[in-house]
N, C-alpha and C positions, 0 to 999 in steps of 0.2 A: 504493500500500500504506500511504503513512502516513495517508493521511486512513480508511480503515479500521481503522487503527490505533488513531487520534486516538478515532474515534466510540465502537471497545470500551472505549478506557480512561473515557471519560464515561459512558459506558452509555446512549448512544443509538446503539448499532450495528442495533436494531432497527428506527430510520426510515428504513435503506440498504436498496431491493429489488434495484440495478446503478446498478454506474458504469462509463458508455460515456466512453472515449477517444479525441478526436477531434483529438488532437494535445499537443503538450507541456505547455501550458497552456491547454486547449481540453476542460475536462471536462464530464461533467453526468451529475448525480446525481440518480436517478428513486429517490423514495421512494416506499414503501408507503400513501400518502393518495393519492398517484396525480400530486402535484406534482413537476414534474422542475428539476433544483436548477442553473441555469447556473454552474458554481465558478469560472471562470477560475484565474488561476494561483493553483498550490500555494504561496501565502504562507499567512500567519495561520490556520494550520487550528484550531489549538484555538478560538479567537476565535468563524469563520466555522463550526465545528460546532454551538456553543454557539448561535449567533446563528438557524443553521436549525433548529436544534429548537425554538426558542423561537418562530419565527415556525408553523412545523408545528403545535405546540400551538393557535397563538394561530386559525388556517384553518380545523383541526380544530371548533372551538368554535365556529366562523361556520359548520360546514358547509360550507367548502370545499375540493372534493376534486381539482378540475384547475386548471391553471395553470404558468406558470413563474416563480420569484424567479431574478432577475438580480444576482448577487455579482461579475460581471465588467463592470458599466457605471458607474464610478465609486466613489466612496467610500461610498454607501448604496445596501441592496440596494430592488431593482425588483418590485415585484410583477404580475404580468398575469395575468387569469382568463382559464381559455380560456372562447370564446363555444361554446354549445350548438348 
């Protein structure tokens, strides 16, 4: 709930289409571009909302609409297209 929280108070609650729960700190956040978002644990949520909207923009703009960004493999996130 707070990371939905976090996203209404920026006003990007609009790049959330679900967020599946796959354990305590095991989320992932399927946005509306069609990128599904690996969040690992619920630290830094202001930061890490801020951080995937900006990269969401930045996909957008290339025309990229599948994929997964990795927030949970270290200290920068990952990006992977998916192949067609």
């Amino acid at each position: 709930l707070s990371i939905l929280g976090e996203a209404e108070s920026l006003g990007y609650l609009e790049d959330v289409d679900e967020i599946v729960i796959k354990g305590e700190n095991d989320l992932i956040i399927r946005t509306n571009l069609g990128i599904n978002v690996a969040f690992g644990e619920v630290d830094a949520i202001k930061y890490k909302i801020s951080f995937i909207h900006e990269i969401l923009e930045e996909l957008e703009a290339n025309n990229i609409n599948s994929g997964t960004l990795y927030l949970n493999k270290g200290k920068n996130p990952v990006f992977v297209p998916q192949s067609e």
